[in-house]
C-alpha positions in Angstrom: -8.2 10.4 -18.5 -5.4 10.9 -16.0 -4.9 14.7 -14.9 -1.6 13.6 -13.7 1.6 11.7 -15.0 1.3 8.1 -15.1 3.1 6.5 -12.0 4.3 3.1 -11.2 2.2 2.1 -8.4 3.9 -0.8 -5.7 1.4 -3.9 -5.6 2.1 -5.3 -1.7 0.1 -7.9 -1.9 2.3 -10.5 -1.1 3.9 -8.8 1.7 3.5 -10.5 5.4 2.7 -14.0 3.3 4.4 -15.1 0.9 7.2 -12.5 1.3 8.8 -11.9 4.4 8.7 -8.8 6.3 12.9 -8.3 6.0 12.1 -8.9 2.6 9.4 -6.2 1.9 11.3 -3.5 4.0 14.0 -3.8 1.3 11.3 -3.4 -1.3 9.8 -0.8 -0.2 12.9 1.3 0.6 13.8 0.5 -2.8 10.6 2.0 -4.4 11.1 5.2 -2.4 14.6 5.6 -2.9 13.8 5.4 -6.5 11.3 8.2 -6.9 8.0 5.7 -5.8 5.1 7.0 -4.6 1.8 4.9 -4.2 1.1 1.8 -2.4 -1.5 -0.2 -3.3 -2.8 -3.1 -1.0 -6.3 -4.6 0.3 -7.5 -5.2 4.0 -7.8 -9.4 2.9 -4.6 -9.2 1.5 -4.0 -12.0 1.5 -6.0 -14.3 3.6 -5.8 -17.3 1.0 -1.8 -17.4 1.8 -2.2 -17.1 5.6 -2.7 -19.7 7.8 -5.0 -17.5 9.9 -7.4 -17.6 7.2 -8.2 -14.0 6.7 -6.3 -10.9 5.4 -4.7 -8.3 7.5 -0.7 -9.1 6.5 -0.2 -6.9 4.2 -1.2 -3.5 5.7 0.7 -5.1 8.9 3.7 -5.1 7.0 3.1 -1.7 5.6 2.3 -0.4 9.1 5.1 -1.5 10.9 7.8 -0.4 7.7 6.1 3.2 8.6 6.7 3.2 12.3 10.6 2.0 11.4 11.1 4.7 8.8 10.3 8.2 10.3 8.8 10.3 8.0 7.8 8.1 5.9 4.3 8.6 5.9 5.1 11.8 4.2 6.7 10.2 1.2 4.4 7.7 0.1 0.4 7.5 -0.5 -1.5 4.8 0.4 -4.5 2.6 -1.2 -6.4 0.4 0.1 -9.5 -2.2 -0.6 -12.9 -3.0 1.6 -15.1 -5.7 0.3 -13.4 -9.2 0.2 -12.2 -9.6 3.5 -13.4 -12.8 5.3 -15.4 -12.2 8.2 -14.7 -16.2 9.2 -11.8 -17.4 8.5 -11.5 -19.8 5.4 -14.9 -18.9 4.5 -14.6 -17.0 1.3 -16.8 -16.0 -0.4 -19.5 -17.0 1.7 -17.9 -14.5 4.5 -16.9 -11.9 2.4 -17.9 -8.5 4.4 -19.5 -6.2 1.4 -20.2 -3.1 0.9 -22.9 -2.1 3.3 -22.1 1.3 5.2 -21.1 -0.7 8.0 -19.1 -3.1 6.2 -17.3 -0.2 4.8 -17.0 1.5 7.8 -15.3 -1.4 9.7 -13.3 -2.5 7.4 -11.7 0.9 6.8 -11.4 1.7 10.7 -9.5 -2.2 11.0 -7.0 -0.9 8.0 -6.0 2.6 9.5 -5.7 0.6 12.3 -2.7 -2.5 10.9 -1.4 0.5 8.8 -1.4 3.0 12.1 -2.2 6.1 9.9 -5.0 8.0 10.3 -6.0 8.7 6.5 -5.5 6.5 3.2 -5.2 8.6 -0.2 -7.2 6.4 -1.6 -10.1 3.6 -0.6 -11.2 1.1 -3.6 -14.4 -0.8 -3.7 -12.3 -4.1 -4.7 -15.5 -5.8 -6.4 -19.1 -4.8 -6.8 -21.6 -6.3 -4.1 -24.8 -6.4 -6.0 -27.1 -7.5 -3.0 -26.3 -4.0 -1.0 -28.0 -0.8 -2.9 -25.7 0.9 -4.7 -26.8 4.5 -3.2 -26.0 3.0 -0.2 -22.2 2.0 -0.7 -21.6 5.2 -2.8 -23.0 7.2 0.8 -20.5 5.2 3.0 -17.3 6.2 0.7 -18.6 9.6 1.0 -19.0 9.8 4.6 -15.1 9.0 5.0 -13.9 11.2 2.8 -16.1 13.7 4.3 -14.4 12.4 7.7 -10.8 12.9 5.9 -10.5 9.5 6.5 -10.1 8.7 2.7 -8.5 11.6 0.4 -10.3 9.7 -2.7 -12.2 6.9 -3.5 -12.6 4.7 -6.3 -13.6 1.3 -7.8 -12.0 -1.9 -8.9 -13.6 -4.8 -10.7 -17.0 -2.9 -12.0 -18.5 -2.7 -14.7 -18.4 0.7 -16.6 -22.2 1.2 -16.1 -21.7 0.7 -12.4 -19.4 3.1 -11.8 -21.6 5.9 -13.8 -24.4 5.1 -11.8 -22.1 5.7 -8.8 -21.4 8.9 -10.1 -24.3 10.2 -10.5 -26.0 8.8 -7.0 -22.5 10.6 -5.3 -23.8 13.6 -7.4 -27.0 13.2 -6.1 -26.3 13.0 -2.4 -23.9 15.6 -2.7 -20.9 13.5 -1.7 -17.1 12.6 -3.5 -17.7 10.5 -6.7 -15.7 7.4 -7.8 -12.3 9.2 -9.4 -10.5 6.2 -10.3 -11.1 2.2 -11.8 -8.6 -0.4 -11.1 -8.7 -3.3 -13.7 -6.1 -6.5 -15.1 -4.7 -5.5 -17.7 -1.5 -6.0 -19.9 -0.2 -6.5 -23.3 -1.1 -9.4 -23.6 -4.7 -10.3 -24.0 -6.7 -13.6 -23.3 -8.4 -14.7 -26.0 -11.8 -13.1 -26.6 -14.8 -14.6 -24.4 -12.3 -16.6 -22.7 -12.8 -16.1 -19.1 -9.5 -15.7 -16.9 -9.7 -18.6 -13.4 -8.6 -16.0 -10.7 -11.6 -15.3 -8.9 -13.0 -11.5 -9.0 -10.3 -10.0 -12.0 -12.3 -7.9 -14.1 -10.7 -7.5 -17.2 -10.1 -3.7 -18.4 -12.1 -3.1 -21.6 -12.7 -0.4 -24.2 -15.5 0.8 -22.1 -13.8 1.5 -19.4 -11.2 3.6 -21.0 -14.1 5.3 -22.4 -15.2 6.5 -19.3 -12.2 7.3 -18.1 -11.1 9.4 -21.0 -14.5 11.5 -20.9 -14.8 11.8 -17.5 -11.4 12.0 -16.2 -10.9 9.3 -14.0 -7.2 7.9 -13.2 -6.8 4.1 -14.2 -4.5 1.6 -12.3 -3.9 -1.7 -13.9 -3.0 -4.9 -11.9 -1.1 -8.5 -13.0 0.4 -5.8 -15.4 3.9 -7.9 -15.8 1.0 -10.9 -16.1 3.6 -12.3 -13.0 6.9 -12.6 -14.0 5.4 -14.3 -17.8 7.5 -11.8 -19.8 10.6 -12.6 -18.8 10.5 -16.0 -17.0 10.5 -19.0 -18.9 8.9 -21.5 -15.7 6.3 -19.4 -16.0 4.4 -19.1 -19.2 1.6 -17.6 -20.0 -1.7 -19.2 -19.0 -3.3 -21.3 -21.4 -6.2 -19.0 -21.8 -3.5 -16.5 -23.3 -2.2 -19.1 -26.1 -3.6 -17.5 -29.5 -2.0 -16.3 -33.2 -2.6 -12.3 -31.3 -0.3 -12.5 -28.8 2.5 -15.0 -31.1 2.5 -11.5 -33.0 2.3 -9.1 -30.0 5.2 -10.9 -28.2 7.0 -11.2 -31.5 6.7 -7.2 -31.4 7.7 -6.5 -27.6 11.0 -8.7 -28.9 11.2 -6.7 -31.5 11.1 -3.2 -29.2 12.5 -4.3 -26.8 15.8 -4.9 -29.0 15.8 -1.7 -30.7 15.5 0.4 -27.5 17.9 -1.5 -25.5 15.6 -2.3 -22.5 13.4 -5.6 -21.0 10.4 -6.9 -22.0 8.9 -5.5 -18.5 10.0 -2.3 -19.4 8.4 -2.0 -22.5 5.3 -3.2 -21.1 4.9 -0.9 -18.6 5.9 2.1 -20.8 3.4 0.8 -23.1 0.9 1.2 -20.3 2.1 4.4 -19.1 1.7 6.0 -23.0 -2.0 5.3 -22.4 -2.2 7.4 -19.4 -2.8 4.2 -17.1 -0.7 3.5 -13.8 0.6 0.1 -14.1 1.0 -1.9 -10.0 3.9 -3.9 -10.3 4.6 -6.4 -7.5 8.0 -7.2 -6.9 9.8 -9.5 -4.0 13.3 -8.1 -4.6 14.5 -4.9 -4.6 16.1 -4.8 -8.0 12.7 -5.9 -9.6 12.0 -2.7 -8.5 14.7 -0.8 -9.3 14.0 -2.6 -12.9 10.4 -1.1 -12.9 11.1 2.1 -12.1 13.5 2.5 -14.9 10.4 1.8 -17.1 9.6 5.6 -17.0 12.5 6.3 -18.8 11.6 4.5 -21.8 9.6 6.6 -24.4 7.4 4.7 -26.9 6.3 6.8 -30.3 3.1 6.4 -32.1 4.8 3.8 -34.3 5.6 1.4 -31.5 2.2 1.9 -30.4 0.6 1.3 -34.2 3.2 -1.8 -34.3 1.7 -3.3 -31.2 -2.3 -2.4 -32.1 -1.6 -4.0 -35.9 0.1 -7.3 -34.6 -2.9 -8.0 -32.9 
């Protein structure tokens, strides 16, 4: 699946909203101090917390941590997403710009310009847009990275099919292919045919471990600490998660947990992380990240991993 290590990835999604910008800077330092590496935001991050009405904070707050830490640029890599942004504010998802080449286009010129690089690592189709031709999206992607505008590009919230067919248009016009999927997922599961209320999450399924497995795509999972659940008792697990499974499975993470001398979030992510997926953690304080990081250290065996399939 993923040629490389697994890597804790830094969800920003909050930053320039609901987390200050004082706030964020000591995040982010944090996460490179500690060995961090990749950034993942979203050009309408996030316009349902901002009183403007669109997105745009978050690579703000990215941009201007980059132009107050020299040489920063050099430490991290960035993601972004095109495809949800509102063109008017408030108007979501009526407004929502798409994936049409010159959605695409725009979107990613208006993100290099709040983030004030002139490249992102990495440029995510954040949903599918089913009423633009698909060769046509998978021919704008190309052209940037072609441009060196976007290193890689990949997709988050499709359905495994989709992304194939992606593939094999790219191959067709000659152009880079879809290399990675981002998709929710955790330990704990919903229960089955249950759908989940936040608008857009895609749910990462066999399928699309599949896919990445044969055709060695990297896969990022978001809401991967299910948002502070694990470990906060004023915030349980939605209602949608409340099944005999994950009594068991959370019974189990206890369990672990204990016997390796490390958090429930830990666990989790190293539980991730032994399935070759990169787990985005979102954090508002510095040691949440300094907490998540530490997850790398922890090594699960075959028999946590059999302990945690069984309880299901």
């Amino acid at each position: 699946m993923n040629i490389t290590s697994p890597q804790i990835v830094l969800g920003t999604m909050d930053f320039g909203t609901r987390i200050a910008s004082d706030h964020a800077f000591a995040v982010l330092d944090s996460f490179v101090a500690g060995g961090g590496v990749w950034l993942d935001t979203a050009n309408c991050y996030s316009f349902w917390s901002d009183p403007s009405g669109v997105g745009g904070a978050s690579e703000r707050a990215i941009g201007a941590w980059l132009r107050a830490r020299p040489g920063a640029r050099d430490a991290v890599r960035i993601a972004t997403k095109v495809r949800q942004n509102p063109l008017v504010p408030h108007s979501w998802p009526q407004s929502a710009e798409g994936l049409s080449a010159r959605a695409v286009h725009d979107g990613v010129e208006a993100s290099l310009e709040r983030l004030g690089v002139d490249h992102v690592d990495l440029l995510w189709a954040h949903a599918e847009d089913r009423t633009v031709p698909l060769e046509e999206t998978v021919g704008a992607f190309g052209e940037l990275v072609a441009k060196g505008v976007a290193l890689r590009v990949g997709a988050a919230n499709h359905a495994a099919w989709r992304v194939e067919r992606a593939r094999s248009f790219a191959r067709d016009q000659g152009v880079e292919p879809w290399t990675a999927l981002q998709l929710r997922h955790s330990l704990v599961q919903p229960r089955p045919f249950a759908p989940v209320p936040e608008a857009g999450h895609r749910m990462l399924t066999a399928e699309d471990l599949d896919l990445a497995r044969s055709e060695g795509l990297a896969v990022w999972s978001y809401s991967s600490l299910m948002w502070g659940s694990y470990v906060r008792a004023d915030k349980p697990l939605p209602q949608t998660y409340d099944h005999p499974g994950n009594t068991r499975v959370l019974a189990v993470l206890d369990d672990v947990a204990g016997e390796l001398s490390t958090t429930r979030n830990q666990v989790v992510l190293a539980w991730l992380m032994r399935q070759g997926i990169d787990p985005i953690v979102g954090a508002s304080r510095a040691e949440q990240i300094e907490e998540a990081l530490s997850a790398r250290s922890v090594r699960l065996d075959d028999e946590h991993l059999a302990r945690f399939a069984e309880a299901r």
